[in-house]
DSSP file (Angstrom, degrees, kcal/mol; ACC not computed):
  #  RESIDUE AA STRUCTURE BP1 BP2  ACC     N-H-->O    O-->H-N    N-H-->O    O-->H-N    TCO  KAPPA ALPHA  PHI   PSI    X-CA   Y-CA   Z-CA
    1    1 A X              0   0    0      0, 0.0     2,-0.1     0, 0.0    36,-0.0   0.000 360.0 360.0 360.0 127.5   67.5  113.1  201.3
    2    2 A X        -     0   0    0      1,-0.1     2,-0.2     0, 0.0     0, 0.0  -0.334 360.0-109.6 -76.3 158.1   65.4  110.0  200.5
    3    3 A X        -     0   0    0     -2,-0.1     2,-0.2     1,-0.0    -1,-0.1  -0.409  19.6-122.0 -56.8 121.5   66.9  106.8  199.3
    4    4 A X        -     0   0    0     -2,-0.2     2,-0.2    25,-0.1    29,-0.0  -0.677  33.4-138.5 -50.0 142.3   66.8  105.1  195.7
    5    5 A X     >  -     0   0    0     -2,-0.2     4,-2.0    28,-0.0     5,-0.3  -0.613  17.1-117.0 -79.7 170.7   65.3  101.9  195.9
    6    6 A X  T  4 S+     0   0    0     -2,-0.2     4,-0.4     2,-0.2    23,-0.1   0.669 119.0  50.7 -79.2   4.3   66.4   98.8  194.2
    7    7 A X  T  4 S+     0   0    0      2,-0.2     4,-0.2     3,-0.1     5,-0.2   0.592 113.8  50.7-102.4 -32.5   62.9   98.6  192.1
    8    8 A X  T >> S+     0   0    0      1,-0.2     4,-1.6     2,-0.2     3,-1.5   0.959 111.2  50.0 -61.0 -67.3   63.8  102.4  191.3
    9    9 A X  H 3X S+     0   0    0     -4,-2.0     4,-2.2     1,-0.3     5,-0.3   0.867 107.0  48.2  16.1 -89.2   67.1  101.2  190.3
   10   10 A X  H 34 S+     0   0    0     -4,-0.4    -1,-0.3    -5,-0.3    -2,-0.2   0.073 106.6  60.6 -86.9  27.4   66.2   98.6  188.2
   11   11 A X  H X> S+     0   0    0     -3,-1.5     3,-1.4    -4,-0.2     4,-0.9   0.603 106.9  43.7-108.6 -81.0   63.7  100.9  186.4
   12   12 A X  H 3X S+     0   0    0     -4,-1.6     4,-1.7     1,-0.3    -2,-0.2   0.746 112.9  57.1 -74.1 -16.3   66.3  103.3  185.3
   13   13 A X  H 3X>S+     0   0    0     -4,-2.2     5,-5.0    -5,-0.3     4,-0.8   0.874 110.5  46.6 -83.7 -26.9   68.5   99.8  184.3
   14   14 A X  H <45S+     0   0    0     -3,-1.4    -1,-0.2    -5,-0.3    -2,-0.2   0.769 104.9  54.4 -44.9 -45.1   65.6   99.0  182.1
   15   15 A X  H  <5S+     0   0    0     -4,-0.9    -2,-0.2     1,-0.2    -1,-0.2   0.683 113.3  46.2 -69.8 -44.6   65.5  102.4  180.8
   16   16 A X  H  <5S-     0   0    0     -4,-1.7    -2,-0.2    -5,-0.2    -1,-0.2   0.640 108.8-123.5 -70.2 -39.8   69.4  101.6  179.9
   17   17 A X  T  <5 +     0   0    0     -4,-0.8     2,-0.3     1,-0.4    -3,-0.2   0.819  67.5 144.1  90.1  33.5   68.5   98.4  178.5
   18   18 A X      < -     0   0    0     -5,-5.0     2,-0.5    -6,-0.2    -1,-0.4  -0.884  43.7-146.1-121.0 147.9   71.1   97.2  181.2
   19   19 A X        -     0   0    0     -2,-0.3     2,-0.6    -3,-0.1    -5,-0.1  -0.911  10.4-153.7 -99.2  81.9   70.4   93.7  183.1
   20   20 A X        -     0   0    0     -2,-0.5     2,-0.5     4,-0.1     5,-0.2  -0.601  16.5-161.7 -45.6  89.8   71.7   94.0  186.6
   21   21 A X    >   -     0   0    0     -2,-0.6     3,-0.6     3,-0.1     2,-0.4  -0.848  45.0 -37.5 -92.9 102.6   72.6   90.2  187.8
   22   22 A X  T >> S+     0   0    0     -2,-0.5     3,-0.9     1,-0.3     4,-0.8  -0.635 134.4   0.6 124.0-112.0   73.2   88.9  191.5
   23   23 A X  H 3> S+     0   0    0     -2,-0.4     4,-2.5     1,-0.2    -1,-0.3   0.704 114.0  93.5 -82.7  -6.7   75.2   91.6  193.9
   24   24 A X  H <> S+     0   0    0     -3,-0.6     4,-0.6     1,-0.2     5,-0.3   0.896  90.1  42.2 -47.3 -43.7   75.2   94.2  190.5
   25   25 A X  H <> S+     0   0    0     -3,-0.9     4,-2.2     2,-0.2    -1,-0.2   0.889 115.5  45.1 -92.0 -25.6   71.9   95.8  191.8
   26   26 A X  H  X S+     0   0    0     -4,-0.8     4,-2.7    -3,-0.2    -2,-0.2   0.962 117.1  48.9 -57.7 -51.7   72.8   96.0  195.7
   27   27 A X  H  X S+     0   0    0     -4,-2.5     4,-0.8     2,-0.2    -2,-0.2   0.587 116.1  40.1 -74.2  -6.2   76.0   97.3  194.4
   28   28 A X  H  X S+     0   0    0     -4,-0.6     4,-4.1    -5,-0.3     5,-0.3   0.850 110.6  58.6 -82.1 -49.1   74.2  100.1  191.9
   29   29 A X  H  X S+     0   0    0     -4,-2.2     4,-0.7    -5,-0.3    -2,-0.2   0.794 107.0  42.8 -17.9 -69.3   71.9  100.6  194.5
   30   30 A X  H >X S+     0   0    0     -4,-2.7     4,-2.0     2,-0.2     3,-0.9   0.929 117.1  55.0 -26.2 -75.7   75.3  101.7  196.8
   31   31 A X  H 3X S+     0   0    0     -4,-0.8     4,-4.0     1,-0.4     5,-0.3   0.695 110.2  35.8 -42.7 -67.6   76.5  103.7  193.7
   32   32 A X  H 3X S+     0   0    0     -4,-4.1     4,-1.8     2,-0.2    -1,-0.4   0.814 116.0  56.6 -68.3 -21.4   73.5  106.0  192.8
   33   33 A X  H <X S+     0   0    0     -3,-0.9     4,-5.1    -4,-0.7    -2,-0.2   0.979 111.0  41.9 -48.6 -64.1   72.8  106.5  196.5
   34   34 A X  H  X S+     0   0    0     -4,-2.0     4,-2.4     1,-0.3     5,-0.4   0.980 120.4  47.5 -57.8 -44.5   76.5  107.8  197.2
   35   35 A X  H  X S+     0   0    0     -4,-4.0     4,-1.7     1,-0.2    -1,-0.3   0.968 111.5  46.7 -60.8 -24.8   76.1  109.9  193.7
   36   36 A X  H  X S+     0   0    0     -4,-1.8     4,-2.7    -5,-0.3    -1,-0.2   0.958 112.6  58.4 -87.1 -34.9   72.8  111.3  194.5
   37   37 A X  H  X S+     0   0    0     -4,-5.1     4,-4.5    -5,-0.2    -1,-0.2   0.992 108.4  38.0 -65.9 -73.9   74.4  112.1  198.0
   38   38 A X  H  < S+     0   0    0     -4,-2.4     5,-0.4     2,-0.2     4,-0.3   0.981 109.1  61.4 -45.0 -53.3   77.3  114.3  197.0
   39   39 A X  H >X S+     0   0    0     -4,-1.7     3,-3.9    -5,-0.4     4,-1.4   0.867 108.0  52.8 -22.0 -82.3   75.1  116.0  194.3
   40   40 A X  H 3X S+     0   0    0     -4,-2.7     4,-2.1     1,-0.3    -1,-0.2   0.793 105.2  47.5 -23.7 -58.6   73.3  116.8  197.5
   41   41 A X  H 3< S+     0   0    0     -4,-4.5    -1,-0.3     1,-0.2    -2,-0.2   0.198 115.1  46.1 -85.4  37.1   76.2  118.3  199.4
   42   42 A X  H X4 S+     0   0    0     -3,-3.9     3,-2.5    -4,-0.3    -1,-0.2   0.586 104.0  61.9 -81.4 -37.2   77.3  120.6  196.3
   43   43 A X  H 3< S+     0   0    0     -4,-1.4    -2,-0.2    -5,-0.4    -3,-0.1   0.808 105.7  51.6 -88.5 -38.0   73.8  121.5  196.0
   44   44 A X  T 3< S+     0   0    0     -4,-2.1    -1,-0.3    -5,-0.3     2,-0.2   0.705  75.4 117.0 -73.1 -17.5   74.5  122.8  199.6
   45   45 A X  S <  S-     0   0    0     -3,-2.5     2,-1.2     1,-0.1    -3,-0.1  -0.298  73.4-119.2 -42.4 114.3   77.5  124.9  199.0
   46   46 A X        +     0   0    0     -2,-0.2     3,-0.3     1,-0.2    -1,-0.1  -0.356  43.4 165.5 -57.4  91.7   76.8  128.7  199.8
   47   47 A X    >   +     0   0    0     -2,-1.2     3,-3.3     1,-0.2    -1,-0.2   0.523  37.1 113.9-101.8  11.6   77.6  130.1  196.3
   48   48 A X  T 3  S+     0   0    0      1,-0.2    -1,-0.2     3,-0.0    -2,-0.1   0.827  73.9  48.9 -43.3 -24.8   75.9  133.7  197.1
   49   49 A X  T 3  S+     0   0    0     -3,-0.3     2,-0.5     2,-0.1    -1,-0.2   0.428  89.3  94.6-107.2   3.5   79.3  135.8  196.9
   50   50 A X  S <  S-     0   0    0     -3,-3.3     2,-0.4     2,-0.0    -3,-0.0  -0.842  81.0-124.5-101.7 161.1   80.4  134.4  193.5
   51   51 A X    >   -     0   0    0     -2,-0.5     3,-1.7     1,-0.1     4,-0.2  -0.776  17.9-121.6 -95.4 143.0   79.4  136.5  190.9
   52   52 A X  T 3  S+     0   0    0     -2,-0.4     3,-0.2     1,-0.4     4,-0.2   0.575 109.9  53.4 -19.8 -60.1   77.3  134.7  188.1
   53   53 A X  T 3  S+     0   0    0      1,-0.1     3,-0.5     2,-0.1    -1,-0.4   0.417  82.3 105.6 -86.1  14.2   79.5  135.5  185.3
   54   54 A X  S <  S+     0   0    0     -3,-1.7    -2,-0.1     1,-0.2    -1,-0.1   0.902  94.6  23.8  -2.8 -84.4   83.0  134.0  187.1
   55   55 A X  S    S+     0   0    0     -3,-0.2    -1,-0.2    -4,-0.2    -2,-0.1   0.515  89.7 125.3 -90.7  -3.1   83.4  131.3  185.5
   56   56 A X        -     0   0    0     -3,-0.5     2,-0.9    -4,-0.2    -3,-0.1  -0.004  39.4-161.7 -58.6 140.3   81.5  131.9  182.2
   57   57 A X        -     0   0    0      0, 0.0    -1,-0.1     0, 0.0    -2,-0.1  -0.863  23.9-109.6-121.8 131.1   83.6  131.3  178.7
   58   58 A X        -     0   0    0     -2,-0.9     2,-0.4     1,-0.1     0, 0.0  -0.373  32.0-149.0 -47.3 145.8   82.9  132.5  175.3
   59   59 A X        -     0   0    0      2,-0.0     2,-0.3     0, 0.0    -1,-0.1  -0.960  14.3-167.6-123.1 132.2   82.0  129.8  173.4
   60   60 A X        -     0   0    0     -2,-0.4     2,-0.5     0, 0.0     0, 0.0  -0.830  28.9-112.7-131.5 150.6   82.8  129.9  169.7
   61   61 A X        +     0   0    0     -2,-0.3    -2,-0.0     1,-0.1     0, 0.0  -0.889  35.5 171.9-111.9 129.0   81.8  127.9  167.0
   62   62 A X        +     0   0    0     -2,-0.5    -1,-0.1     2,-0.0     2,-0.1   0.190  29.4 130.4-128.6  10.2   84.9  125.9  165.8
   63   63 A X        -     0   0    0      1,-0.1     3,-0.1     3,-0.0     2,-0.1  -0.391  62.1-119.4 -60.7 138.1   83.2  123.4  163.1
   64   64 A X        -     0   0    0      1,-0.2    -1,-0.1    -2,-0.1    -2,-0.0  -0.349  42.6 -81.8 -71.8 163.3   85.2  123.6  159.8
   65   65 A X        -     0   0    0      1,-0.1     2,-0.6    -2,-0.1    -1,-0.2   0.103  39.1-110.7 -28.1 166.9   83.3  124.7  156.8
   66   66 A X        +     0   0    0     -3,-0.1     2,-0.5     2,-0.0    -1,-0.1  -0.735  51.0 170.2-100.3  64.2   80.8  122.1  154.6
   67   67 A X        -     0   0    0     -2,-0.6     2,-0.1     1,-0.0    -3,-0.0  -0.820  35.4-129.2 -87.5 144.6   82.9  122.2  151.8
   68   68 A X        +     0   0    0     -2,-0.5     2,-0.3     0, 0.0    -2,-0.0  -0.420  41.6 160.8 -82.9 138.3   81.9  119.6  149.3
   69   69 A X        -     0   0    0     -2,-0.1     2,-0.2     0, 0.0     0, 0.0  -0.943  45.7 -80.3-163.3 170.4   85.2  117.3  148.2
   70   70 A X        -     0   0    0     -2,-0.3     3,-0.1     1,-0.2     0, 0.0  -0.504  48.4-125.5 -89.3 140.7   85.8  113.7  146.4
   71   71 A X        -     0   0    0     -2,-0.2     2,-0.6     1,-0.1    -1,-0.2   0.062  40.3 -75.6 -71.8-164.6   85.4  110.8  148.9
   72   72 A X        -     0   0    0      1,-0.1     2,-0.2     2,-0.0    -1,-0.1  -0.844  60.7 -87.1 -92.0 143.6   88.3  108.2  149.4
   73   73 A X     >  -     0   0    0     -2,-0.6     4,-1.6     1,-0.1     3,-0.5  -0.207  41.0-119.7 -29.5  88.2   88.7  105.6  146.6
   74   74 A X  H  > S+     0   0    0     -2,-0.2     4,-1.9     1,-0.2     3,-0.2   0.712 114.0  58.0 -21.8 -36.9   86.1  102.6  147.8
   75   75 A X  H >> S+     0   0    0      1,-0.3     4,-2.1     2,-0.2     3,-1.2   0.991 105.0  44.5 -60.7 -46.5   89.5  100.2  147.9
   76   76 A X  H 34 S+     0   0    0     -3,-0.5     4,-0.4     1,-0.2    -1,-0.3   0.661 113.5  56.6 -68.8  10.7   91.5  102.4  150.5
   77   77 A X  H 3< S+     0   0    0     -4,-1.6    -1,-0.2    -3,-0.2    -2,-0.2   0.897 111.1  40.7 -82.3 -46.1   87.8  102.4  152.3
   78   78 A X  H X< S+     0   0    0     -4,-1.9     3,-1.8    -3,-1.2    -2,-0.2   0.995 112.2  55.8 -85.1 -78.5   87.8   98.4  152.4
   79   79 A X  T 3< S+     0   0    0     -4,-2.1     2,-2.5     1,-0.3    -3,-0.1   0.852 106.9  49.2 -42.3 -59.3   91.7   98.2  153.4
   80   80 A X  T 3  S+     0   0    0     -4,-0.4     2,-0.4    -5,-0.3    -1,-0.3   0.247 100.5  92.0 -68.1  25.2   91.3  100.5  156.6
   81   81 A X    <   -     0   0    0     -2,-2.5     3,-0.2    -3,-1.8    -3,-0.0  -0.968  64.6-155.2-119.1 130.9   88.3   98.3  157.6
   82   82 A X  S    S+     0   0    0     -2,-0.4     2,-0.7     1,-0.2    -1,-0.2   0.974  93.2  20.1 -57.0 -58.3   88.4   95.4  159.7
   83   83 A X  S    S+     0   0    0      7,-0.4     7,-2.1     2,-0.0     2,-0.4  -0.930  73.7 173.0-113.3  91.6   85.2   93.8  158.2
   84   84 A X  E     +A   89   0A   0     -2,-0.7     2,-0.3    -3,-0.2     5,-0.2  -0.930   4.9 171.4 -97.2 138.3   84.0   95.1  154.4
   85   85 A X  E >   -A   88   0A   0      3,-0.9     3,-4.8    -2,-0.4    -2,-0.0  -0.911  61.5 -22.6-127.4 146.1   81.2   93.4  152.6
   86   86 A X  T 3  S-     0   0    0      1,-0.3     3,-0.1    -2,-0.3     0, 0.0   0.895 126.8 -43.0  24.3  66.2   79.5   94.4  149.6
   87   87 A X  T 3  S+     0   0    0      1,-0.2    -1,-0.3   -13,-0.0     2,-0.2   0.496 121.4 107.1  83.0  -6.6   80.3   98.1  149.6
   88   88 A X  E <  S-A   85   0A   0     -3,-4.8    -3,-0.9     0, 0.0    -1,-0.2  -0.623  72.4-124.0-118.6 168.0   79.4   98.1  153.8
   89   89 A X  E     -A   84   0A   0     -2,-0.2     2,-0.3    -5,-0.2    -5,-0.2  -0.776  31.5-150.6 -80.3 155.8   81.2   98.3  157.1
   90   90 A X        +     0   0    0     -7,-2.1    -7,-0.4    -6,-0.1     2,-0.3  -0.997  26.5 170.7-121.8 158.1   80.1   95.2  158.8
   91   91 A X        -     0   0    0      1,-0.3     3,-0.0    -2,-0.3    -2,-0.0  -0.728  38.0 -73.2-132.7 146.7   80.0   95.9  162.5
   92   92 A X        -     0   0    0     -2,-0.3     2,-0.6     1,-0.1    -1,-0.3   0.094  46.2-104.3 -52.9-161.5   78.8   94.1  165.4
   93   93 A X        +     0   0    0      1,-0.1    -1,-0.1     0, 0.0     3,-0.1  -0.998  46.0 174.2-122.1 116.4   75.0   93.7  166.3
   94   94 A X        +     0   0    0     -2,-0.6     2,-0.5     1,-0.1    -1,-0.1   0.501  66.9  52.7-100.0  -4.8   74.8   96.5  169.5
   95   95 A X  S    S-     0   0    0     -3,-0.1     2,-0.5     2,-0.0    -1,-0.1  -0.905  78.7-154.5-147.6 134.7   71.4   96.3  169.9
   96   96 A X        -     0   0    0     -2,-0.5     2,-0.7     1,-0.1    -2,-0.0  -0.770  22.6-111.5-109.3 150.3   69.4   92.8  170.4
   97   97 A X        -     0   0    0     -2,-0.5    -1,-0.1     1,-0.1    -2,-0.0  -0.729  20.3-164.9 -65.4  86.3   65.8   91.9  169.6
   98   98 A X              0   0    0     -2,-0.7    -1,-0.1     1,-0.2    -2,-0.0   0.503 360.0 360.0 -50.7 -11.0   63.5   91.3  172.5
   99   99 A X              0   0    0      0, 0.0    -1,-0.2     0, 0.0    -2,-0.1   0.194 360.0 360.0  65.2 360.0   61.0   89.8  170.8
């Protein structure tokens, strides 16, 4: 199995919008090696004698109905909020401007 590199790495950390700093990227580096490495040895498991459907499970749709109904009363909206202003949640900033 070939290797990640650390420029490969730090492509997909880009991709993430994550900054790797000092030993972070040797040590991601490690990380995704060792995942991509097990992957490999599953990927190697002889599954020829289980049958296809085994493990399969019905899947059922368990979403409640859309029924249309009165919201909560803006105040008890604003108590159960750390941070209310003018009618909004206010939240941290999750996502920063690169320029």
């Amino acid at each position: 199995m070939e290797k990640v590199s650390s420029e490969e790495v730090l492509k997909i950390a880009k991709l993430a919008r994550l900054k790797p700093e000092g030993d972070e990227l040797e040590s991601l580096t490690k990380d995704f090696n060792d995942i991509l490495e097990f992957v490999s040895q599953i990927q190697e498991v002889d599954t020829s004698s289980v049958d296809e459907g085994t493990f399969h499970k019905e899947v059922f749709n368990i979403s409640r109905p859309d029924v249309p109904q009165d919201s909560l009363p803006l105040e008890a909206i604003r108590q159960s909020a750390p941070h209310f202003e003018a009618g909004f949640f206010v939240v941290p900033r999750v996502i920063e401007d690169d320029g």
